[in-house]
C-alpha positions in Angstrom: 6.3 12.1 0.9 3.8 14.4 -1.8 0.8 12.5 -3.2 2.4 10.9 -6.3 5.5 9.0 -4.6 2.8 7.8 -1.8 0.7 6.6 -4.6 3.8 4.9 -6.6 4.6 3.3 -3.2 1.3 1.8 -3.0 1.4 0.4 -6.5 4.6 -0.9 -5.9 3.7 -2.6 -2.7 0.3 -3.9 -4.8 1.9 -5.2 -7.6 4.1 -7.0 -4.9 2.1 -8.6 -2.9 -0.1 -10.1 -6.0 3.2 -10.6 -8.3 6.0 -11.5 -6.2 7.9 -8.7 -7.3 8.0 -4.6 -7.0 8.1 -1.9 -9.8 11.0 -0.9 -9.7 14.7 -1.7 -8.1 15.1 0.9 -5.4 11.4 0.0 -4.0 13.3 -1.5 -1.5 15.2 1.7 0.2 11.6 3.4 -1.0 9.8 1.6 1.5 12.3 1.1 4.5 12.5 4.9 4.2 8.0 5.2 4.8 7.9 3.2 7.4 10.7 4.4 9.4 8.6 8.2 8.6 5.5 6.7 9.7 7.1 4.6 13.0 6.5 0.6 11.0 9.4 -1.8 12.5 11.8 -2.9 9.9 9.9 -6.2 9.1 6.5 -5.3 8.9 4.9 -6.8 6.1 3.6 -5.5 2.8 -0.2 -5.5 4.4 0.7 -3.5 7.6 3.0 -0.9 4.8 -0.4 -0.5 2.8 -2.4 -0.1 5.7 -0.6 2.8 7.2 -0.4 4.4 3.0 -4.1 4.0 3.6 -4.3 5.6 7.2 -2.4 8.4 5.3 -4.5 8.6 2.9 -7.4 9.0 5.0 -6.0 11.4 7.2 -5.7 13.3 3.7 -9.3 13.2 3.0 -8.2 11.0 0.2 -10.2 7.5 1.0 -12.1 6.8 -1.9 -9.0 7.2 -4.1 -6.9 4.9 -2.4 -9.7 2.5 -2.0 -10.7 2.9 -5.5 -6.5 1.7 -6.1 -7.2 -1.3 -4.3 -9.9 -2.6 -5.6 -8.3 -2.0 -9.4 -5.8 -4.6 -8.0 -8.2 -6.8 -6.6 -7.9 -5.8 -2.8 -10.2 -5.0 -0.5 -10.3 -2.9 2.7 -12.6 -4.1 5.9 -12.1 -2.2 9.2 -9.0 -0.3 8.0 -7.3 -4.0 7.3 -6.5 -4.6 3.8 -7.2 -8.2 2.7 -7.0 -10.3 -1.0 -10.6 -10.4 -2.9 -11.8 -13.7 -3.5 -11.6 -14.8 -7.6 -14.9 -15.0 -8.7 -14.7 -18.1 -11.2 
C-alpha cells in the first residue's frame, strides 16, 4: 500500500472505532486485504489493525504524522498501544 491508501485506511479504521461505522463501503475488503499483507489473523480488532498502520508508519520514519492523526481523533499512543483519550469535561 503507498502513503495515501495507508493513511485513508487509518481514518477509516478511526472514524470506526469512535463512530460505529467506516468511510466508505468497501473498507471492509480494504482492511482484510492489510492485514493479511502485514500477517493480522482475520479477527483482529480495529486497535491491533491501527497498531500495525502505526508500526508501518514508524518503520517509514513517518511517527509524528501518524501520531499527530490520532490525536486529531482523540486517540492516543502509549508504548506502541493505541488507546481512547479521556474527555476532558
Amino acid at each position: 500500500m503507498n502513503k495515501l491508501q495507508l493513511s485513508s485506511l487509518a481514518t477509516s479504521i478511526i472514524t470506526e472505532i469512535k463512530f460505529g461505522a467506516p468511510l466508505a463501503r468497501n473498507a471492509k475488503h480494504v482492511k482484510r486485504d492489510y492485514k493479511r499483507s502485514v500477517g493480522l489473523s482475520a479477527n483482529a480488532s480495529n486497535f491491533q489493525v491501527l497498531e500495525a498502520i502505526g508500526e508501518t508508519y514508524d518503520l517509514n520514519n513517518l511517527t509524528e504524522e501518524f501520531e499527530a492523526k490520532l490525536t486529531r481523533y482523540g486517540l492516543v499512543r502509549i508504548a506502541g498501544a493505541v488507546l481512547i483519550a479521556p474527555v476532558e469535561a
